[in-house]
MDTraj code that builds the backbone (N, CA, C; nanometers):
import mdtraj as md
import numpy as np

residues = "UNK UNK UNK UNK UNK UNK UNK UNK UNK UNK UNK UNK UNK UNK UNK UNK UNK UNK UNK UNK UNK UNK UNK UNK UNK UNK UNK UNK UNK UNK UNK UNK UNK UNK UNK UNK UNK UNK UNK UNK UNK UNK UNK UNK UNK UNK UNK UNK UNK UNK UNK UNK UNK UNK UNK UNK UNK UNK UNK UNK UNK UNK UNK UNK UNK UNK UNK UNK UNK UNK UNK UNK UNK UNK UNK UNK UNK UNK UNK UNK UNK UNK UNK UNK UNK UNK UNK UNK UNK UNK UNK UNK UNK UNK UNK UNK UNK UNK UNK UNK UNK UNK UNK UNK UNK UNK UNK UNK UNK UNK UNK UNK UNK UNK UNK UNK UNK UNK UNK UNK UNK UNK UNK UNK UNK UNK UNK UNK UNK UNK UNK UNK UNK UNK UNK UNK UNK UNK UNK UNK UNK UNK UNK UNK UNK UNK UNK UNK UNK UNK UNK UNK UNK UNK UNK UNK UNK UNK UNK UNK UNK UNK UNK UNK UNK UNK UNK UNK UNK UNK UNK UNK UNK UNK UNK UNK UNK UNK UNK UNK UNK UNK UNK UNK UNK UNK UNK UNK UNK".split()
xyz = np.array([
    [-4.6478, 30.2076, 22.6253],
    [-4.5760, 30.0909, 22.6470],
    [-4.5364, 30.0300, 22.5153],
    [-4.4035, 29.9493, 22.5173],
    [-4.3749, 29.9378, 22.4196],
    [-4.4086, 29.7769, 22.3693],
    [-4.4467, 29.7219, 22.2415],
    [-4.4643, 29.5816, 22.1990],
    [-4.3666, 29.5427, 22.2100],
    [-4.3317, 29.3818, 22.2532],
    [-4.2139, 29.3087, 22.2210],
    [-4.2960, 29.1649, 22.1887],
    [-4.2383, 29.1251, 22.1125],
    [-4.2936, 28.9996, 22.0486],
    [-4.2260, 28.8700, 22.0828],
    [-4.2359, 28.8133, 22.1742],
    [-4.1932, 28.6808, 22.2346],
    [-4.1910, 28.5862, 22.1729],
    [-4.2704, 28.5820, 22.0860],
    [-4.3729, 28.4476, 21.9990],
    [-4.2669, 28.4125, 21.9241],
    [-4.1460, 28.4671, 21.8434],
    [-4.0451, 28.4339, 21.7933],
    [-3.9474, 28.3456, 21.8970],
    [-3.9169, 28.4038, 21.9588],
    [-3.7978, 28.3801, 22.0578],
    [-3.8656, 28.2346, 22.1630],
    [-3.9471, 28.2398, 22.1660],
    [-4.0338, 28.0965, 22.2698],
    [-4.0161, 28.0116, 22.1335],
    [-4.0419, 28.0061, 22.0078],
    [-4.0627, 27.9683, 21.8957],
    [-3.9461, 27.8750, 21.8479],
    [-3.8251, 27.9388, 21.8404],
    [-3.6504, 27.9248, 21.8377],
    [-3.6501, 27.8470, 21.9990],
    [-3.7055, 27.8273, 22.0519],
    [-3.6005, 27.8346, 22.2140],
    [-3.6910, 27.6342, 22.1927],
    [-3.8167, 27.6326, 22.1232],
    [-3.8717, 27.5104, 22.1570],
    [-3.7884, 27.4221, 22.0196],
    [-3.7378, 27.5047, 21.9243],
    [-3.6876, 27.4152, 21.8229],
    [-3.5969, 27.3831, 21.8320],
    [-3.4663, 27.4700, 21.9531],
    [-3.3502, 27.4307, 22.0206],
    [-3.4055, 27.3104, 22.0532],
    [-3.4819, 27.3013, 22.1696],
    [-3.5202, 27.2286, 22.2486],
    [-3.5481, 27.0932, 22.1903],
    [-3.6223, 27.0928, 22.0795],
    [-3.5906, 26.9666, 22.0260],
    [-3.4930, 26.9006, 21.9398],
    [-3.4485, 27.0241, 21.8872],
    [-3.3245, 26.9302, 21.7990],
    [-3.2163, 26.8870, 21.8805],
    [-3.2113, 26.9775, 22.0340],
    [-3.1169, 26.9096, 22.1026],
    [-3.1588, 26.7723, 22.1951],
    [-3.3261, 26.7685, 22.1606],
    [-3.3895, 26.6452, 22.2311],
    [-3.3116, 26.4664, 22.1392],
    [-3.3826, 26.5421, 22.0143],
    [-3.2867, 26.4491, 21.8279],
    [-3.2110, 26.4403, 21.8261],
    [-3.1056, 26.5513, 21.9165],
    [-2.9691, 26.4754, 21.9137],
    [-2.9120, 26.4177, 22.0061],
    [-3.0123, 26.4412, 22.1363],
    [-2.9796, 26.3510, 22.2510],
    [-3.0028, 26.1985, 22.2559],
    [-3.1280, 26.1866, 22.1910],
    [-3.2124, 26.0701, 22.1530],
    [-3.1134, 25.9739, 22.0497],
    [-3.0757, 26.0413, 21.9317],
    [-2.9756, 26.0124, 21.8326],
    [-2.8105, 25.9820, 21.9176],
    [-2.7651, 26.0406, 21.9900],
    [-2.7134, 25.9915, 22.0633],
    [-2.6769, 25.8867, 22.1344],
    [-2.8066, 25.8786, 22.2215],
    [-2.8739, 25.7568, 22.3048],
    [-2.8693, 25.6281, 22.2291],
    [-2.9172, 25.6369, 22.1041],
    [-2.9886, 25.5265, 22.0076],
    [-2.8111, 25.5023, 21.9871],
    [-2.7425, 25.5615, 21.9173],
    [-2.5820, 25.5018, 21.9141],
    [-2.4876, 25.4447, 22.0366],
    [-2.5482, 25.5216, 22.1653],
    [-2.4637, 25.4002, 22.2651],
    [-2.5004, 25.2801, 22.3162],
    [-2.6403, 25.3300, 22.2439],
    [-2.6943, 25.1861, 22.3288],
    [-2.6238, 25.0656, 22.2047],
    [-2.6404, 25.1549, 22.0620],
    [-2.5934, 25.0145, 21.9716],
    [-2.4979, 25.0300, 21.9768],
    [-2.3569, 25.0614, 22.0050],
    [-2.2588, 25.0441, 22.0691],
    [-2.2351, 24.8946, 22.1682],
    [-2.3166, 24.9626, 22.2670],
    [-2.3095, 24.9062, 22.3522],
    [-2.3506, 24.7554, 22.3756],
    [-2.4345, 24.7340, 22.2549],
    [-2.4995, 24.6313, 22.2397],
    [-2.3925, 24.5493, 22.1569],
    [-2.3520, 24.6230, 22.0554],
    [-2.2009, 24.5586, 21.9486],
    [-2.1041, 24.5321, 22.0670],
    [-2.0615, 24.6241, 22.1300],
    [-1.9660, 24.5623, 22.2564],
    [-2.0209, 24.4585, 22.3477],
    [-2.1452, 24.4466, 22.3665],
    [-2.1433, 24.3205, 22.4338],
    [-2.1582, 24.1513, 22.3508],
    [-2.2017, 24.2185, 22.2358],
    [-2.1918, 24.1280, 22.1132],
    [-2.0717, 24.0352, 22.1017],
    [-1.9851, 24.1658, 22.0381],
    [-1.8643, 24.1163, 22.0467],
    [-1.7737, 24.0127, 22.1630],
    [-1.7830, 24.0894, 22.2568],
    [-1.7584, 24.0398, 22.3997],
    [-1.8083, 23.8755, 22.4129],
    [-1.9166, 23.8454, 22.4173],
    [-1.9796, 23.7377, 22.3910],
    [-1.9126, 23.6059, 22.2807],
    [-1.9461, 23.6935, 22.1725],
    [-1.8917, 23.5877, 22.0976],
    [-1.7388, 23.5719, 22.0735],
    [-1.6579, 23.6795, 22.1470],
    [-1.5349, 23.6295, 22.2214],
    [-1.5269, 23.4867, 22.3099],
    [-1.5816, 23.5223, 22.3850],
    [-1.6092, 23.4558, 22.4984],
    [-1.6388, 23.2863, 22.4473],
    [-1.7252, 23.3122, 22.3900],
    [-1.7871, 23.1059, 22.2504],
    [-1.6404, 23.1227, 22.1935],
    [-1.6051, 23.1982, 22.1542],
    [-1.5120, 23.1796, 22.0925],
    [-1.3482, 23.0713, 22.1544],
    [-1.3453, 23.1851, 22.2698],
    [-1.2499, 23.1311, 22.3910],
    [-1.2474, 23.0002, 22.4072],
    [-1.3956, 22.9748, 22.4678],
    [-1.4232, 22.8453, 22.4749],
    [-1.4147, 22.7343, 22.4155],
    [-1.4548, 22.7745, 22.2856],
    [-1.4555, 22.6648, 22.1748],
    [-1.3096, 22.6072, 22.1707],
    [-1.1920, 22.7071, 22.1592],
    [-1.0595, 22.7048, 22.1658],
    [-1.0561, 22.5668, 22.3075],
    [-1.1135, 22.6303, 22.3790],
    [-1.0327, 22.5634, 22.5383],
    [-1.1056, 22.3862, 22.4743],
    [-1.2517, 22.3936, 22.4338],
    [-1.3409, 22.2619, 22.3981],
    [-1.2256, 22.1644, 22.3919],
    [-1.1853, 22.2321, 22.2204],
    [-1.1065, 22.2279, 22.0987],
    [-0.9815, 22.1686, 22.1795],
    [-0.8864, 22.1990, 22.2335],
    [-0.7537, 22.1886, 22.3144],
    [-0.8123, 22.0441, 22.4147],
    [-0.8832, 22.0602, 22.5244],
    [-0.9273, 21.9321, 22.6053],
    [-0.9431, 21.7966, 22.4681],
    [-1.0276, 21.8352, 22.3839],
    [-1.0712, 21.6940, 22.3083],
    [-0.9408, 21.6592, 22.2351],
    [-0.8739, 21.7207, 22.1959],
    [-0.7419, 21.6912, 22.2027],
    [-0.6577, 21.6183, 22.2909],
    [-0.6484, 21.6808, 22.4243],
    [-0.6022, 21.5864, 22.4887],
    [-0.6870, 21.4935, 22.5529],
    [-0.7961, 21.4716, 22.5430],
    [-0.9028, 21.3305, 22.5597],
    [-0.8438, 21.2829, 22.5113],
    [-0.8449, 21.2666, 22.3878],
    [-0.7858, 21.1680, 22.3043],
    [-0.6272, 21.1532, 22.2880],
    [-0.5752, 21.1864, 22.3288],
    [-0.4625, 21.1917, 22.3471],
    [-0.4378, 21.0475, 22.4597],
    [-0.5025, 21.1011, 22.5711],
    [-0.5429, 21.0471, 22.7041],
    [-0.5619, 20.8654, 22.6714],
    [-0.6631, 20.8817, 22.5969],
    [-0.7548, 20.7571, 22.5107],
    [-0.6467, 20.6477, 22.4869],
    [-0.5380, 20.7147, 22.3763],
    [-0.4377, 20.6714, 22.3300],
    [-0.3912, 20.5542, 22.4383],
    [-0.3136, 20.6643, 22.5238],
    [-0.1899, 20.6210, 22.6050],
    [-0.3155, 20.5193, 22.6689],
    [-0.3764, 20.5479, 22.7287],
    [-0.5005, 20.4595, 22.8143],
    [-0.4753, 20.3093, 22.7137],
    [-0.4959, 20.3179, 22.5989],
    [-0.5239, 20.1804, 22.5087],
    [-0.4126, 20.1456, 22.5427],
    [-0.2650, 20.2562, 22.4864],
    [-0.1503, 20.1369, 22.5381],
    [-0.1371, 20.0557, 22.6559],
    [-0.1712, 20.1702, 22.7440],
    [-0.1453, 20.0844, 22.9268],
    [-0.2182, 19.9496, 22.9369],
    [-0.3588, 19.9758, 22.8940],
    [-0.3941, 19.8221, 22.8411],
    [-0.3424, 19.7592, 22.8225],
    [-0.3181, 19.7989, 22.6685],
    [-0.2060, 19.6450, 22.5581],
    [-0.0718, 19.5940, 22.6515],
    [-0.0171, 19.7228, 22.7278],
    [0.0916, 19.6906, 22.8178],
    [0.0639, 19.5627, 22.8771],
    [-0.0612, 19.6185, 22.9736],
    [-0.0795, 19.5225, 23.0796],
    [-0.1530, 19.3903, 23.0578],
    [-0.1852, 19.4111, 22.9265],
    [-0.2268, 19.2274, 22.8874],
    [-0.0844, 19.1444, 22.8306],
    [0.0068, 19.2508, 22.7776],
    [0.1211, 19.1805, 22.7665],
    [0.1981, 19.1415, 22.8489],
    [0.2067, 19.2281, 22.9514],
    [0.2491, 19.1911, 23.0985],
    [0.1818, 19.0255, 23.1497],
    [0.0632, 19.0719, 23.1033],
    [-0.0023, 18.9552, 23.2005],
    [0.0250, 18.7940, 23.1394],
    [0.0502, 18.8301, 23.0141],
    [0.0389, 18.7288, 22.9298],
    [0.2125, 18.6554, 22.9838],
    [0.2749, 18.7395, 23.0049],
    [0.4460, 18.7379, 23.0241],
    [0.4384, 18.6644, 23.1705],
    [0.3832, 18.7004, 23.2627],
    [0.3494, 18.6655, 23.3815],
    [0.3156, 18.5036, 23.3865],
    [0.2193, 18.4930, 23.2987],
    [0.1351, 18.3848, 23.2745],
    [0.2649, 18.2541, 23.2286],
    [0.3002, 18.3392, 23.1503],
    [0.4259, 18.2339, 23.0696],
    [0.5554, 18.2003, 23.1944],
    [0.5630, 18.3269, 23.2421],
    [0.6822, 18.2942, 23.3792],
    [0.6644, 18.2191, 23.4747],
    [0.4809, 18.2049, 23.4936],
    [0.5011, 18.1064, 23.5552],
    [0.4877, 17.9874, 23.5590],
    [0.4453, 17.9564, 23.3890],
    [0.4348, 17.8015, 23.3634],
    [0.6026, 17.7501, 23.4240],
    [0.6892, 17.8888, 23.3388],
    [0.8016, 17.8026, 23.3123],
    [0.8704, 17.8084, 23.4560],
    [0.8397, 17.8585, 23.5774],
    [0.9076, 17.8124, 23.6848],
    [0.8210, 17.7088, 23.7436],
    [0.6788, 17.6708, 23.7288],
    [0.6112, 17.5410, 23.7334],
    [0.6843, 17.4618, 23.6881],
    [0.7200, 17.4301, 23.5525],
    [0.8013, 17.3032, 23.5006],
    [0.9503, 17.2660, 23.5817],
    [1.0194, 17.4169, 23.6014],
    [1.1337, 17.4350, 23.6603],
    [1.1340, 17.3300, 23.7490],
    [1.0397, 17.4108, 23.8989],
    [0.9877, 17.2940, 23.9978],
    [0.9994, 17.1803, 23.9832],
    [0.8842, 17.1336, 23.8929],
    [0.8390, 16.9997, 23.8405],
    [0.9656, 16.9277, 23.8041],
    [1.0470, 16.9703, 23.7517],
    [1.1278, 16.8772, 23.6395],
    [1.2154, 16.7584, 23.7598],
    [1.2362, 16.7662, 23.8592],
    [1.3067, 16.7001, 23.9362],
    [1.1761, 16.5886, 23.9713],
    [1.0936, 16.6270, 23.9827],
    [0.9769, 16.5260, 24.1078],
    [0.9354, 16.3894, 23.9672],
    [0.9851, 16.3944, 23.8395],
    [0.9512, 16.2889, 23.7582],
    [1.0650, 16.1432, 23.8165],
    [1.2151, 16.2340, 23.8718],
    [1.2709, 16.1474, 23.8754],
    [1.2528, 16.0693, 24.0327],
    [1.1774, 16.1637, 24.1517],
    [1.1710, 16.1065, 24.2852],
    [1.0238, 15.9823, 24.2404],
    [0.9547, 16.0444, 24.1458],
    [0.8269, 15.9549, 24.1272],
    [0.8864, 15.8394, 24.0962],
    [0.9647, 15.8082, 24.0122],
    [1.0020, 15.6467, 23.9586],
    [1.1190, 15.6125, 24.0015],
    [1.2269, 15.6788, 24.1220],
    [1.2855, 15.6058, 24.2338],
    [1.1889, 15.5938, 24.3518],
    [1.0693, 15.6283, 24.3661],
    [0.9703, 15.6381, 24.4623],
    [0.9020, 15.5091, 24.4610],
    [0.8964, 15.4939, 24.2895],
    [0.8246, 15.3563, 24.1970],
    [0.8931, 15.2611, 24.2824],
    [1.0167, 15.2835, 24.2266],
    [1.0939, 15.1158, 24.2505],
    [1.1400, 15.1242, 24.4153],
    [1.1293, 15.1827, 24.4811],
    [1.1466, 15.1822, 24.6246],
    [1.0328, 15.1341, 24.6822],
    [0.9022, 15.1389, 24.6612],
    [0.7449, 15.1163, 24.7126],
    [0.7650, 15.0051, 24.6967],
    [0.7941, 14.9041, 24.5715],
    [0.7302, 14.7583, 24.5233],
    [0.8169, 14.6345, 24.5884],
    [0.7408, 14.6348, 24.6681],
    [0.7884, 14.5070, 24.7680],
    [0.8733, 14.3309, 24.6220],
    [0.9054, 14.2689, 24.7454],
    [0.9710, 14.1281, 24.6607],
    [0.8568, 14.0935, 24.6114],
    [0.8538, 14.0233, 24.4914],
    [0.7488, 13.9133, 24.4738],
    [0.6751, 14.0195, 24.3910],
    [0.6606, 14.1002, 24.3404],
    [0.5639, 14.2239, 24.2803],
    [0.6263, 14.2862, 24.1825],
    [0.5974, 14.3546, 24.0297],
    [0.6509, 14.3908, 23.9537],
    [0.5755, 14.5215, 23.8463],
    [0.5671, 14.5911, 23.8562],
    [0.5067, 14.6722, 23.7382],
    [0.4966, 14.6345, 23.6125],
    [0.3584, 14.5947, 23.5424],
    [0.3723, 14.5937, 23.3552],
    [0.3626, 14.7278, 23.2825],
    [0.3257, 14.7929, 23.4010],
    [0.2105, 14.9297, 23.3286],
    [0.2143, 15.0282, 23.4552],
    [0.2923, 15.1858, 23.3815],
    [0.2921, 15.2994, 23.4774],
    [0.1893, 15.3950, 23.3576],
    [0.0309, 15.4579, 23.4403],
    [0.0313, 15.5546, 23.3389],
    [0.0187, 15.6756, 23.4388],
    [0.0154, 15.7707, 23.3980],
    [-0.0073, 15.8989, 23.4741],
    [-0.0468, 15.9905, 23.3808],
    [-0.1720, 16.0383, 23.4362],
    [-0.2802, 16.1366, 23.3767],
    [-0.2411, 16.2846, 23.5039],
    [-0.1901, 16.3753, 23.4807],
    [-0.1778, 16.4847, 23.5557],
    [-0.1456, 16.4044, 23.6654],
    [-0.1870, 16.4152, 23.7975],
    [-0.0856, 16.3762, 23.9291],
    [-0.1467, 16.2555, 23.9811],
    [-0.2533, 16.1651, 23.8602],
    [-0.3565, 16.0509, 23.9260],
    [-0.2588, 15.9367, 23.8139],
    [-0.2038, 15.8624, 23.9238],
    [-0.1624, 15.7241, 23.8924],
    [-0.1818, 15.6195, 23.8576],
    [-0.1796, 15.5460, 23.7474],
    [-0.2672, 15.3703, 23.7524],
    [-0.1294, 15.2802, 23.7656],
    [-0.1509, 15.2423, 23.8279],
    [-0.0256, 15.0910, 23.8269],
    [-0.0374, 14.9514, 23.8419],
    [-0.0442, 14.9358, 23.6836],
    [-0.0778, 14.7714, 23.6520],
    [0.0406, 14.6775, 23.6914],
    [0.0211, 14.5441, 23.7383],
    [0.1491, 14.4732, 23.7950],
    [0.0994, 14.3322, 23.7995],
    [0.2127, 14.2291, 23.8186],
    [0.1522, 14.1367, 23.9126],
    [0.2379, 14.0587, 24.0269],
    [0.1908, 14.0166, 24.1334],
    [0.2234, 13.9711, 24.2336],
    [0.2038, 13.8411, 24.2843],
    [0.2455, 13.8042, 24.3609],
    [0.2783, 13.6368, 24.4082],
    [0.1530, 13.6496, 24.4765],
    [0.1255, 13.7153, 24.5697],
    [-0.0011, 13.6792, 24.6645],
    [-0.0709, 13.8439, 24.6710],
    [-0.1337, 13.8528, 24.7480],
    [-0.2579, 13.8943, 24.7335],
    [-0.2258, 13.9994, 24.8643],
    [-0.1041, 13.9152, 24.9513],
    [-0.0384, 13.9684, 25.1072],
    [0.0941, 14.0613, 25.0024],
    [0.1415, 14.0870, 24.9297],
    [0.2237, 14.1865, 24.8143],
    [0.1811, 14.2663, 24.7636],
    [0.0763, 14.2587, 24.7273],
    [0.0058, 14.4205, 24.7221],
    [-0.0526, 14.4406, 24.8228],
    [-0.0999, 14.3826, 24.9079],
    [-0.0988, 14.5010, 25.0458],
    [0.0140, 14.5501, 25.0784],
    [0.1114, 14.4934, 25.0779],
    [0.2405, 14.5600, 25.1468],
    [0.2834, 14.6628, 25.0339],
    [0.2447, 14.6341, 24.9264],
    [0.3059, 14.7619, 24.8260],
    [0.2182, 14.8711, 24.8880],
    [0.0780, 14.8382, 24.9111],
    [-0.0142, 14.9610, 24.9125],
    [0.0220, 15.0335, 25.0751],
    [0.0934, 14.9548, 25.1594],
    [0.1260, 15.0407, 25.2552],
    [0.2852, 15.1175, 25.2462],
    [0.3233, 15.0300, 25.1524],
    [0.4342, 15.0889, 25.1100],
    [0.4449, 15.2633, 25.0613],
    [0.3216, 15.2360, 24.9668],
    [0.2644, 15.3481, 24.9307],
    [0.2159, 15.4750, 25.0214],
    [0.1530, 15.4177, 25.1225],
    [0.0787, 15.5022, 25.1825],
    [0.2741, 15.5717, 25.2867],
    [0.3353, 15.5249, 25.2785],
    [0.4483, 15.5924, 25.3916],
    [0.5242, 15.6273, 25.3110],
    [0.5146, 15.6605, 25.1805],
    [0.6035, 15.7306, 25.0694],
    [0.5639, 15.8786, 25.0687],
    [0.6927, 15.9660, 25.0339],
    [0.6705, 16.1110, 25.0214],
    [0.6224, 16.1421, 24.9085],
    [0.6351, 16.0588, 24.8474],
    [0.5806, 16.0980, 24.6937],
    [0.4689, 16.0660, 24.6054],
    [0.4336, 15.9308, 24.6577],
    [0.3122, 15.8868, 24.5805],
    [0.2380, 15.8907, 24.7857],
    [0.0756, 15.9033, 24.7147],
    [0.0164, 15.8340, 24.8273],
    [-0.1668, 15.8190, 24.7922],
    [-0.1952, 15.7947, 24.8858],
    [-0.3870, 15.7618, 24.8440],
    [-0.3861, 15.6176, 24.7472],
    [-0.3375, 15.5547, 24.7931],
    [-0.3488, 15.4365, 24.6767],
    [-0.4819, 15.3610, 24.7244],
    [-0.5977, 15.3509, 24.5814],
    [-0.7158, 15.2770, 24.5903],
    [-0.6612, 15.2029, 24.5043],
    [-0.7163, 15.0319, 24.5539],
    [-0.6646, 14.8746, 24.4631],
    [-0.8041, 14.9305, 24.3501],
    [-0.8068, 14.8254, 24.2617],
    [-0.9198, 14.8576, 24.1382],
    [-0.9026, 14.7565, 24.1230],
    [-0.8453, 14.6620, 24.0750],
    [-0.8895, 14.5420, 24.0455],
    [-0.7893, 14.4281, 24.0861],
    [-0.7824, 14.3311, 24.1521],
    [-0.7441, 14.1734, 24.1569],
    [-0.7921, 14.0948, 24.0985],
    [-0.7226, 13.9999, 24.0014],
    [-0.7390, 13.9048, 23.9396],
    [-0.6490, 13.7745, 23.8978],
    [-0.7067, 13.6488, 23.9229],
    [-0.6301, 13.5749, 24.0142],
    [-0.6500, 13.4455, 23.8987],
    [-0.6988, 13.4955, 23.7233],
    [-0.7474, 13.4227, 23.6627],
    [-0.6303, 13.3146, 23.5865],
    [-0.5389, 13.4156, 23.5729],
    [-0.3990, 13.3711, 23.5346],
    [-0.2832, 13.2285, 23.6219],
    [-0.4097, 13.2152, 23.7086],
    [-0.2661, 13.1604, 23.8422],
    [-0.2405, 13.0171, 23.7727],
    [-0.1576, 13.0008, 23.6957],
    [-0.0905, 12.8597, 23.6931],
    [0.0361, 12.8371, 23.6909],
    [0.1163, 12.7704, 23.6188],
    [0.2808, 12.7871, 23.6348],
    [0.3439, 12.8990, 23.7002],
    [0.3078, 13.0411, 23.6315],
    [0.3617, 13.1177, 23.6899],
    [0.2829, 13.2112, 23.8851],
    [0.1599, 13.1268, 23.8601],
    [0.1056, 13.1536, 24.0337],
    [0.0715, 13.2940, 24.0669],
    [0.0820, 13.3989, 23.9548],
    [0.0676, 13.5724, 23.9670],
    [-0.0532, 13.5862, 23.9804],
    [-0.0736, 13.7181, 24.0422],
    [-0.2122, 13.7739, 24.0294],
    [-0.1829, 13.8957, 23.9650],
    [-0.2385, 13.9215, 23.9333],
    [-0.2939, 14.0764, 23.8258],
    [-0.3273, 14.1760, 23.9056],
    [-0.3185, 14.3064, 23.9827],
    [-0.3601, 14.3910, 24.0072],
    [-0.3865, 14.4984, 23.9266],
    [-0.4480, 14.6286, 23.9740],
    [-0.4280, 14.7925, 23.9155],
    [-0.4869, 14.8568, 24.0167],
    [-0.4401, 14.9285, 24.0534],
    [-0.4420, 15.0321, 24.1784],
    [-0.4409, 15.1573, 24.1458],
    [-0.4771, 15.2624, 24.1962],
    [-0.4743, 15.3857, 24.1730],
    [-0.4007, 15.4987, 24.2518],
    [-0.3465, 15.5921, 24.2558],
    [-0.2690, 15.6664, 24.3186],
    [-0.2718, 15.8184, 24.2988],
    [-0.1933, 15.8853, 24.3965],
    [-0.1979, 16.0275, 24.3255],
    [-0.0569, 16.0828, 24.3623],
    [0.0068, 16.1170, 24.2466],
    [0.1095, 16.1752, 24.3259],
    [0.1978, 16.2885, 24.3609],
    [0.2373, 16.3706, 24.4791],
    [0.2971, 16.4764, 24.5633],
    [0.3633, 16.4845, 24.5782],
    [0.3833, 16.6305, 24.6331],
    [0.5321, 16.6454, 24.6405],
    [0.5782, 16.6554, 24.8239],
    [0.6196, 16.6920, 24.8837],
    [0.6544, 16.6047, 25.0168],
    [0.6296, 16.7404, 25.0975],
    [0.6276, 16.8383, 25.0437],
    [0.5990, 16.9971, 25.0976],
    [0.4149, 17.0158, 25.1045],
    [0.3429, 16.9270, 25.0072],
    [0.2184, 16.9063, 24.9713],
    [0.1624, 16.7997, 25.1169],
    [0.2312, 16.6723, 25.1468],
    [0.1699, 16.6308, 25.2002],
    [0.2142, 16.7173, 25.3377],
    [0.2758, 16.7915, 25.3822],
    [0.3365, 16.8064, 25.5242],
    [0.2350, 16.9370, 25.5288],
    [0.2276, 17.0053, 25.4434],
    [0.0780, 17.0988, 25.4506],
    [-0.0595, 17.0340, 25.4735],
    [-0.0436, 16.9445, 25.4055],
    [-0.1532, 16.8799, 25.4300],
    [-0.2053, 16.7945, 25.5617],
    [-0.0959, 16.7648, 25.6040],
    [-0.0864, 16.7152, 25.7212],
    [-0.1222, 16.7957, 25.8612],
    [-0.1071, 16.9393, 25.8233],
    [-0.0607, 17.0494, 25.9188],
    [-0.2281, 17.0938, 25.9227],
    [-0.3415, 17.1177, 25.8212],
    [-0.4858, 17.1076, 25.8628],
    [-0.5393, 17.0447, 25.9437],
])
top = md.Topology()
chain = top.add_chain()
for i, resn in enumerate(residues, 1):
    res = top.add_residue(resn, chain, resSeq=i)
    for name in ("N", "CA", "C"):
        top.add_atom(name, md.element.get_by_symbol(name[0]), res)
traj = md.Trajectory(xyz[None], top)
């Protein structure tokens, strides 16, 4: 029988065996770091992206911010404009009722009765005067009370210290005065 010697050939077949293990392994070890750089990359794409999109929004936040402050400033200027429009159609209103108040004056004050003194504090009246009797300012004060324009009249003081030659008494009365749309509302509660 003849020798054949295996021990070589098993020998070669295990050193295949591993260098093709080293280069499988070596292999392996590069896709995985590959693979790991590609997801790396990928990733910090991705922060990257984002940061961009962050970057772009805070931009227009503030952008946003801006216009936001103007609409503000708008609308306090608005308001302020508002405010002013309507003093000045208040006065508008108003400007006629100074002249019904003091044809209102001299229409209320009975014979015998006279005004020294008109003051007016906002729509509250004082009206200093004097009169023959004591029966003349009542009739002024009902005079008052059936006027469209003045009304609520409280007397404040009579004084009767003066009465000689000329026989007057001294009043001051108080009043408030409206406008004729004011009392007919008022009336209507």
């Amino acid at each position: 029988m003849a020798r054949i010697n295996l021990l070589p050939w098993r020998e070669n077949l295990r050193k295949k065996k591993q260098r093709d293990f080293g280069i499988a392994a070596l292999t392996m070890v590069a896709i995985v770091g590959l693979g790991c750089a590609a997801v790396h990359f990928y990733i910090e794409g991705q922060i990257e992206f984002q940061n961009q999109r962050n970057a772009y929004l805070k931009k227009e936040i503030a952008a946003m911010d801006k216009k936001i402050r103007e609409i503000k400033d708008l609308e306090k200027t608005k308001a302020r404009l508002i405010a002013r429009m309507n003093v000045i159609q208040q006065l508008q209103g108003s400007r006629p009722q100074i002249v019904h108040l003091f044809d209102e004056v001299v229409n209320t004050i009975p014979e015998g009765a006279y005004l020294t003194k008109l003051e007016q504090r906002g729509r509250k009246l004082t009206l200093t005067g004097l009169a023959q009797s004591n029966a003349r300012i009542s009739s002024y004060m009902r005079n008052i009370d059936k006027s469209d324009w003045i009304d609520k009249p409280v007397l404040q003081v009579i004084s009767n210290e003066g009465k000689g030659a000329e026989g007057l008494a001294k009043f001051t009365l108080d009043a408030v005065e409206i406008a004729p749309k004011e009392q007919k509302e008022g009336g209507d509660q």
